[in-house]
TIVO-2410 file (N, C-alpha, C; in nm, 3 decimals):
# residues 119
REC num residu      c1      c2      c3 atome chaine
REC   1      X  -1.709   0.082   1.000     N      A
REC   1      X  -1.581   0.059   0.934    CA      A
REC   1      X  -1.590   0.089   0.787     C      A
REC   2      X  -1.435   0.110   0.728     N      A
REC   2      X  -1.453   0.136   0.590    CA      A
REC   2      X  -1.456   0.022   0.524     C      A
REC   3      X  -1.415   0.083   0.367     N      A
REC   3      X  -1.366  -0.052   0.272    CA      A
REC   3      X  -1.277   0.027   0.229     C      A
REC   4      X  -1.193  -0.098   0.142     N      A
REC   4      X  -1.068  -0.028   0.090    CA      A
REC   4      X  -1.056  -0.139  -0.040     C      A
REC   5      X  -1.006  -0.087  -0.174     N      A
REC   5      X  -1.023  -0.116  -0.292    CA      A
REC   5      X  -0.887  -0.088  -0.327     C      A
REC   6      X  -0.792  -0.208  -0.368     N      A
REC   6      X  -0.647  -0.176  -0.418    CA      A
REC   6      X  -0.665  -0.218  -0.587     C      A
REC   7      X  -0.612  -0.143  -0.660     N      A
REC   7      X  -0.569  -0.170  -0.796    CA      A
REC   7      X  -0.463  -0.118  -0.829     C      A
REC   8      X  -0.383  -0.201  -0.930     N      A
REC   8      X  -0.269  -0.119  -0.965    CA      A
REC   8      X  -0.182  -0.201  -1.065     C      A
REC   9      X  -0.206  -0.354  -0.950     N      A
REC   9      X  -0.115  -0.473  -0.976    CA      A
REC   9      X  -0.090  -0.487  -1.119     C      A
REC  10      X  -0.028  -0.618  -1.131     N      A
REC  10      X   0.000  -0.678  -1.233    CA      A
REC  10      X   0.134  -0.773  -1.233     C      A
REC  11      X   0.155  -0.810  -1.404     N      A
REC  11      X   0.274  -0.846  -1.388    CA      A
REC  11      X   0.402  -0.771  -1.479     C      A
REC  12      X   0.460  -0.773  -1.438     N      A
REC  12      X   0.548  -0.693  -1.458    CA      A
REC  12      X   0.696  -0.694  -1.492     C      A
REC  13      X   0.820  -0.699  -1.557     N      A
REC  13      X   0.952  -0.765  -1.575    CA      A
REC  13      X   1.052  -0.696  -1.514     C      A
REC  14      X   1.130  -0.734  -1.454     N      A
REC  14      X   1.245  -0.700  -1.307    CA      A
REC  14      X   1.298  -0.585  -1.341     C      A
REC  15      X   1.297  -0.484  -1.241     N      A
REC  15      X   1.351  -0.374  -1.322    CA      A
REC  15      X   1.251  -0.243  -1.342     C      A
REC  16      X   1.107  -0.302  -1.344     N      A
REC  16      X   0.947  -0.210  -1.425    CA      A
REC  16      X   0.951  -0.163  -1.318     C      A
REC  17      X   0.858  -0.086  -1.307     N      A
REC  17      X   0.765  -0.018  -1.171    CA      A
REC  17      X   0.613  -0.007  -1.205     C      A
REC  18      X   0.552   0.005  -1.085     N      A
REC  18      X   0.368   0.003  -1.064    CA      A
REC  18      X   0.369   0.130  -0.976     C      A
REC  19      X   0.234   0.150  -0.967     N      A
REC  19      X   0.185   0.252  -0.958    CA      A
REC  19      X   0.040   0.162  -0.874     C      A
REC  20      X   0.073   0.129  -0.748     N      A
REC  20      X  -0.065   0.068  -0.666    CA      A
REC  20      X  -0.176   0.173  -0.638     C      A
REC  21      X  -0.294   0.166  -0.649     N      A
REC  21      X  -0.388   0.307  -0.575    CA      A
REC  21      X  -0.454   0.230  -0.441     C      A
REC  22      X  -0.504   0.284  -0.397     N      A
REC  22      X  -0.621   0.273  -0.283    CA      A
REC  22      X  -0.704   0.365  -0.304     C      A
REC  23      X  -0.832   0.294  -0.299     N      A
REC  23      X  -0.961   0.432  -0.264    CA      A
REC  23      X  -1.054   0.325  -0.171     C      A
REC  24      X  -1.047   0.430  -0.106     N      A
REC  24      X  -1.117   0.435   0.062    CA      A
REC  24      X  -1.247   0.448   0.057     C      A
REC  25      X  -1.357   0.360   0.113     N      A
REC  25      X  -1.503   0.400   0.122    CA      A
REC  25      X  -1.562   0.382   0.272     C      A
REC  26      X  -1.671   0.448   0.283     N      A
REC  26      X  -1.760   0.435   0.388    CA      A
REC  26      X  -1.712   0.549   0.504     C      A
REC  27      X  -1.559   0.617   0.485     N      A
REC  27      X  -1.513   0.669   0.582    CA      A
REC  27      X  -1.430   0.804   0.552     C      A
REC  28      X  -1.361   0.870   0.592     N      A
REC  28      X  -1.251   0.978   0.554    CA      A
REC  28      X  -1.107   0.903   0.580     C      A
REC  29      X  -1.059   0.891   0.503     N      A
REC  29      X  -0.906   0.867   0.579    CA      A
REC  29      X  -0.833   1.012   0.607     C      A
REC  30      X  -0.851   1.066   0.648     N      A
REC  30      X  -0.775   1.179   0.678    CA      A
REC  30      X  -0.762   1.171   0.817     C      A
REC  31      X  -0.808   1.143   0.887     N      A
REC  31      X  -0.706   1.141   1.025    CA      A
REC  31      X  -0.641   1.014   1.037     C      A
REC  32      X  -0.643   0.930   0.936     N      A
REC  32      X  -0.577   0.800   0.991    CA      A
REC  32      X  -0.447   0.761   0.908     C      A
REC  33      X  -0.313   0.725   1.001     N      A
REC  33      X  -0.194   0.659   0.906    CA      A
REC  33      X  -0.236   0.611   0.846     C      A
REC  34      X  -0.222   0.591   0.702     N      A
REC  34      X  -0.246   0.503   0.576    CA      A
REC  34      X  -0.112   0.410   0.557     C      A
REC  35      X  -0.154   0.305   0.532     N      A
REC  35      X   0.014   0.222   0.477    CA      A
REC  35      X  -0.012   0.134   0.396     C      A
REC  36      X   0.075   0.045   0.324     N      A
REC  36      X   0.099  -0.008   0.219    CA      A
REC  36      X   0.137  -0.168   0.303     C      A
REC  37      X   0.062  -0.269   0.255     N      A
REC  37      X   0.135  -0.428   0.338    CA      A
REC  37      X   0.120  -0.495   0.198     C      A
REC  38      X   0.221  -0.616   0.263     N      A
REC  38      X   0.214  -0.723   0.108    CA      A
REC  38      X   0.205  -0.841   0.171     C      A
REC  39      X   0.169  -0.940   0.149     N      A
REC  39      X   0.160  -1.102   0.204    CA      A
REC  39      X   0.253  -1.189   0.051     C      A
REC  40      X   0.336  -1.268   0.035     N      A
REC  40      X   0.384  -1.341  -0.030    CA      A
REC  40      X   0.314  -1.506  -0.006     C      A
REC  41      X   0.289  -1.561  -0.079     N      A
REC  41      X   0.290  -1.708  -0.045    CA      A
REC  41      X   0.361  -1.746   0.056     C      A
REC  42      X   0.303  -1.827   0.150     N      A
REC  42      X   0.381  -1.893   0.272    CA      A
REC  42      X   0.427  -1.828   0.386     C      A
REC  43      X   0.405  -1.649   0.342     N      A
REC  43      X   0.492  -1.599   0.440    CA      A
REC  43      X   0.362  -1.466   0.512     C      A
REC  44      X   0.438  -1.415   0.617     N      A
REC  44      X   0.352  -1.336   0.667    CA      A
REC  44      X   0.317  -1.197   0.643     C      A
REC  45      X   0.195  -1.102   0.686     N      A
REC  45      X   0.199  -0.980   0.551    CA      A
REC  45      X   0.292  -0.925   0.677     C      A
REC  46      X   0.324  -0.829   0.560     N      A
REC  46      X   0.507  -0.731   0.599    CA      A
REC  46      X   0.410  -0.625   0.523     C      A
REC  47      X   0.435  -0.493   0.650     N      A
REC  47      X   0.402  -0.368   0.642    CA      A
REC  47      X   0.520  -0.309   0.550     C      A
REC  48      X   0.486  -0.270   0.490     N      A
REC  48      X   0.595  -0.160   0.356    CA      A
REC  48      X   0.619  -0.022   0.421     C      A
REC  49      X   0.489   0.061   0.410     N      A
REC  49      X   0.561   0.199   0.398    CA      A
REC  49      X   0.378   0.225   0.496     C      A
REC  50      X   0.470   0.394   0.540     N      A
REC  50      X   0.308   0.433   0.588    CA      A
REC  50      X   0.299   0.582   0.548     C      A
REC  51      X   0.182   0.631   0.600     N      A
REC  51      X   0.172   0.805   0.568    CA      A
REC  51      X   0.100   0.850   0.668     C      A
REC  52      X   0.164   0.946   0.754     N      A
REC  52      X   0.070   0.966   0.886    CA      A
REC  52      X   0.029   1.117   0.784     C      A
REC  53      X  -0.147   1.129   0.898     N      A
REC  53      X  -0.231   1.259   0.793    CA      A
REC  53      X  -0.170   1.373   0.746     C      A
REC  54      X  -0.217   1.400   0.671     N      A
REC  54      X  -0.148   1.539   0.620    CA      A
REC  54      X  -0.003   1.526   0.549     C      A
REC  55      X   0.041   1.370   0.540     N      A
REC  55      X   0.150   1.368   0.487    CA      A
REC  55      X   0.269   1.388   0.542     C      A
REC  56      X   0.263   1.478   0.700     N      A
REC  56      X   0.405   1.483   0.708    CA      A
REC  56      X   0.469   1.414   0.762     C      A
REC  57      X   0.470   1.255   0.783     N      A
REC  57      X   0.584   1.200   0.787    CA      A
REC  57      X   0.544   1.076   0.700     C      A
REC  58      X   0.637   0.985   0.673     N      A
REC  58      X   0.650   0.855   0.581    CA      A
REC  58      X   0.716   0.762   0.591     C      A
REC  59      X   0.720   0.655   0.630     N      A
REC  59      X   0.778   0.525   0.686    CA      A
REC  59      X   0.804   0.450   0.588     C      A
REC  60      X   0.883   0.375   0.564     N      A
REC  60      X   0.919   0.284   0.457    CA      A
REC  60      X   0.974   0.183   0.505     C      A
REC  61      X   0.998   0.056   0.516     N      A
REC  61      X   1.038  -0.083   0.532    CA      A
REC  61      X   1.179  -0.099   0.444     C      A
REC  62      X   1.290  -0.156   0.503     N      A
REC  62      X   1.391  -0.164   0.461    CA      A
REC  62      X   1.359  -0.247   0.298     C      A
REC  63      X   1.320  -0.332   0.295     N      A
REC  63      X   1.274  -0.418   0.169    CA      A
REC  63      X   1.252  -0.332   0.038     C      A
REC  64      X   1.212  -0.215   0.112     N      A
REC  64      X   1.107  -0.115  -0.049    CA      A
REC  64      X   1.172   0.068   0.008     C      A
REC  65      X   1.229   0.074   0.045     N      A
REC  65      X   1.307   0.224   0.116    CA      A
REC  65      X   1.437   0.234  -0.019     C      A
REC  66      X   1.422   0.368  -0.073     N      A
REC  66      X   1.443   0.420  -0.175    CA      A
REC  66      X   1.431   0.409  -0.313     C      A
REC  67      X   1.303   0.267  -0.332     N      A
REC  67      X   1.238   0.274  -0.464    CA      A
REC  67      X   1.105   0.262  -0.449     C      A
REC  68      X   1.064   0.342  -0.341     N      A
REC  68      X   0.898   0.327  -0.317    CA      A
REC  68      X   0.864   0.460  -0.314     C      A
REC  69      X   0.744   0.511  -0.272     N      A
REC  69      X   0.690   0.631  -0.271    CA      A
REC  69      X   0.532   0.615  -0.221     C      A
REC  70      X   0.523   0.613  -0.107     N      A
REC  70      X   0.422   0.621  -0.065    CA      A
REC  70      X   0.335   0.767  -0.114     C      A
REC  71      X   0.234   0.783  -0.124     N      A
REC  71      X   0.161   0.946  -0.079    CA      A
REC  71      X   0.020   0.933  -0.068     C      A
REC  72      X  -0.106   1.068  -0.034     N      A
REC  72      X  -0.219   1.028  -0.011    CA      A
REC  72      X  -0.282   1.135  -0.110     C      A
REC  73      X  -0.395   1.150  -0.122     N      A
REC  73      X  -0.491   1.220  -0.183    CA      A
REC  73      X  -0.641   1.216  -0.111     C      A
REC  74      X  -0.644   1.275  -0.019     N      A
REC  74      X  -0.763   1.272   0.113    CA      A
REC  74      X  -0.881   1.327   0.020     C      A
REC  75      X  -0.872   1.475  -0.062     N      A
REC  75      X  -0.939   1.471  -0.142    CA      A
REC  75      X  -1.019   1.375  -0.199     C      A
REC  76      X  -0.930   1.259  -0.231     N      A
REC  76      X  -1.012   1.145  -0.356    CA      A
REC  76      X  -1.037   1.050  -0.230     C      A
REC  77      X  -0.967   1.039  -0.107     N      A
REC  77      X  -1.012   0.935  -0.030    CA      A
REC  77      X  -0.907   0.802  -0.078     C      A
REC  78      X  -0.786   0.852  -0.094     N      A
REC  78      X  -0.686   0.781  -0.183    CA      A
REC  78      X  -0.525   0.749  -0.130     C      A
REC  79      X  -0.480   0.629  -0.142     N      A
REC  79      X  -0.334   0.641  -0.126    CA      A
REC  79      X  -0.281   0.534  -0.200     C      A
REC  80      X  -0.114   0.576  -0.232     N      A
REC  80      X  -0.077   0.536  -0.371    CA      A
REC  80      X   0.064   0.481  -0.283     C      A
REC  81      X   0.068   0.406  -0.386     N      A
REC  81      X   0.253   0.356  -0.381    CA      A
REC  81      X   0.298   0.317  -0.488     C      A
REC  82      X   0.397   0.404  -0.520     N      A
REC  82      X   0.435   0.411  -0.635    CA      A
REC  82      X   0.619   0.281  -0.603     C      A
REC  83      X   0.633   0.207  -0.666     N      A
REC  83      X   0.740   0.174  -0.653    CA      A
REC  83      X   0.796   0.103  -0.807     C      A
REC  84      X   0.912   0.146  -0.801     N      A
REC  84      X   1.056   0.090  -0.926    CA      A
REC  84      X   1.169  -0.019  -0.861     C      A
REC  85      X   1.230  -0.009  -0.981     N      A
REC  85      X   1.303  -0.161  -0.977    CA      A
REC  85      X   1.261  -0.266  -0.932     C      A
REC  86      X   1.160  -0.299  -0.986     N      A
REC  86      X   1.119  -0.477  -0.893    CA      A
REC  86      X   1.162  -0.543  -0.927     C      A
REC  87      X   1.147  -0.654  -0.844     N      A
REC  87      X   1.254  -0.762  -0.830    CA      A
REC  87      X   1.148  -0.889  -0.823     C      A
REC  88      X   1.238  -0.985  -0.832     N      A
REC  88      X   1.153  -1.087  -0.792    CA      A
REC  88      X   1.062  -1.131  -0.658     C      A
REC  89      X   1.138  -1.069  -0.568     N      A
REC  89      X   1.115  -1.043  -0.444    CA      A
REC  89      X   0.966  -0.963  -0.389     C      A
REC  90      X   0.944  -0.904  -0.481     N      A
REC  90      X   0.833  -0.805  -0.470    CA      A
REC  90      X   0.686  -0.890  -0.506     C      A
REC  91      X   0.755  -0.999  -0.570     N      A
REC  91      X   0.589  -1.102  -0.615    CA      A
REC  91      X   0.504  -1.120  -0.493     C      A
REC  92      X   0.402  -1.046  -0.452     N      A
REC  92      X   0.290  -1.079  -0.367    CA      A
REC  92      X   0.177  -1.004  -0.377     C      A
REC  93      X   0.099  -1.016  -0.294     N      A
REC  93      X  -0.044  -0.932  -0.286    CA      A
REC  93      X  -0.063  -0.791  -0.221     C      A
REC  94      X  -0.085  -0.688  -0.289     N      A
REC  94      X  -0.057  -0.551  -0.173    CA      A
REC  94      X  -0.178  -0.523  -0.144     C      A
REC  95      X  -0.169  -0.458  -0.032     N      A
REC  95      X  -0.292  -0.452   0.069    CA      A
REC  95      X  -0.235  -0.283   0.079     C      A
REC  96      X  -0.371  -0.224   0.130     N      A
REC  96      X  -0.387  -0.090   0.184    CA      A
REC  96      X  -0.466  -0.119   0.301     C      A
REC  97      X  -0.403  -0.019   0.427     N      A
REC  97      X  -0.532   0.019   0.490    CA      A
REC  97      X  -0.433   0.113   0.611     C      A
REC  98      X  -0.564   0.136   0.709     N      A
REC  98      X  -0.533   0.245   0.794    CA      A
REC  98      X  -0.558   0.224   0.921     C      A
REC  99      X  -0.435   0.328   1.038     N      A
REC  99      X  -0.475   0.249   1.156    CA      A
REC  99      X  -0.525   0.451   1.196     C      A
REC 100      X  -0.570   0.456   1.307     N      A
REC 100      X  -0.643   0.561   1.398    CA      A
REC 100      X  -0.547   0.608   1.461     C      A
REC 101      X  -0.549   0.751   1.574     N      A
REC 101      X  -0.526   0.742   1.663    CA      A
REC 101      X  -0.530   0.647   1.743     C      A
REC 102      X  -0.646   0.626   1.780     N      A
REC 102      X  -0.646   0.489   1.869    CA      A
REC 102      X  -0.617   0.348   1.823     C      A
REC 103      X  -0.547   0.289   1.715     N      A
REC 103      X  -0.501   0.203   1.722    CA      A
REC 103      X  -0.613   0.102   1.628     C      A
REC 104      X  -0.736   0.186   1.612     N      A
REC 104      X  -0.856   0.148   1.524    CA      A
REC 104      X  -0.811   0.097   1.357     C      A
REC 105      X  -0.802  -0.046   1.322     N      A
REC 105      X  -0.799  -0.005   1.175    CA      A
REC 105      X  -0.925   0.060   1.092     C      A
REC 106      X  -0.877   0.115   0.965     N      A
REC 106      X  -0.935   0.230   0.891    CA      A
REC 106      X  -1.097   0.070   0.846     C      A
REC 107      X  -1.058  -0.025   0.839     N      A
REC 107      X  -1.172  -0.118   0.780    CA      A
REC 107      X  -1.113  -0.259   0.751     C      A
REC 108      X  -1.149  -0.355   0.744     N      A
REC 108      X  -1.142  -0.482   0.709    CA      A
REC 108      X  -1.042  -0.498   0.596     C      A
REC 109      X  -0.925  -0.598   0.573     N      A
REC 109      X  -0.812  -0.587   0.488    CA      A
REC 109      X  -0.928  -0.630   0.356     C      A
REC 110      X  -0.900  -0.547   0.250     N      A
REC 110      X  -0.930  -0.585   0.086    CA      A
REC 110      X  -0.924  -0.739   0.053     C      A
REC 111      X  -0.953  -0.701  -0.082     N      A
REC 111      X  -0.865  -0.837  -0.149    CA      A
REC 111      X  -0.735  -0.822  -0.212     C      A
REC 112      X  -0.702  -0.689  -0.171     N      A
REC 112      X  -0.593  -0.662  -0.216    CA      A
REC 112      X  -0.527  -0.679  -0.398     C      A
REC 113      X  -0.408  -0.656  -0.451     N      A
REC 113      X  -0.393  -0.638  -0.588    CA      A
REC 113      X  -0.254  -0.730  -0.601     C      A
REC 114      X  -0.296  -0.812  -0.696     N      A
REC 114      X  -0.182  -0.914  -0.682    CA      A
REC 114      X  -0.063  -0.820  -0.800     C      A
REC 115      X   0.039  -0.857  -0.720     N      A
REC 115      X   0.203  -0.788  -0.849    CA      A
REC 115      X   0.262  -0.892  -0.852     C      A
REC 116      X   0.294  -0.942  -0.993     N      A
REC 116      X   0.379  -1.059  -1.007    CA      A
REC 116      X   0.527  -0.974  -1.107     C      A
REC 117      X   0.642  -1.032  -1.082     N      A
REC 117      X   0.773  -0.969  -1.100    CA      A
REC 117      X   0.827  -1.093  -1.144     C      A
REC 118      X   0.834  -1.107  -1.309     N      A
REC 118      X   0.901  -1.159  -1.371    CA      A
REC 118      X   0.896  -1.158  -1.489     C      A
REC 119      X   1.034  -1.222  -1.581     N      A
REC 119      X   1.079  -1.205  -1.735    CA      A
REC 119      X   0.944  -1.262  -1.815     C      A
***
């Protein structure tokens, strides 16, 4: 299995945007959907957005669908989510990782990158 290393977070005032990365170790992500999850306090992690290989298709979660931007960089072993206008709503922990063809995840969830969204 891999590892997976999120940075990006922070805090941030309603309205800003981040720029999350992932870089992938131990493995290639290139054959595997890559996606974007967040866990909030109290609540359960909620898958965001995904990127099946090669990029051509992209999933997004009603919550983050038309101020997100998923993409990958297989090259660097990398995937990004870029998202604007945050809200308060957006305060939680983002996670990267990847599932297989077979249904395999890409490696063990991170510690993920905490985003906090407020004045």
């Amino acid at each position: 299995q891999g590892q997976l290393v999120e940075s990006g977070g922070g805090l941030v005032q309603p309205g800003g945007s981040l720029r999350l990365s992932c870089v992938a170790s131990g493995g290639n992500i290139r054959a595997f959907t890559m996606g974007w999850y967040r866990q909030a306090p109290g609540k359960q992690r909620e898958q965001l957005a995904t990127i099946t290989p090669g990029g051509r298709m992209t999933y997004y979660a009603d919550s983050v669908k038309g101020r997100s931007t998923i993409s990958r960089d297989d090259a660097e072993n990398s995937v990004y989510l870029q998202m604007n206008s945050l809200n308060s709503e957006d305060t939680a922990v983002y996670y990267c990782n990847g599932k297989s063809l077979y249904g395999a995840d890409f490696g063990p969830w991170g510690q993920g990158t905490q985003v906090t969204v407020s004045p």
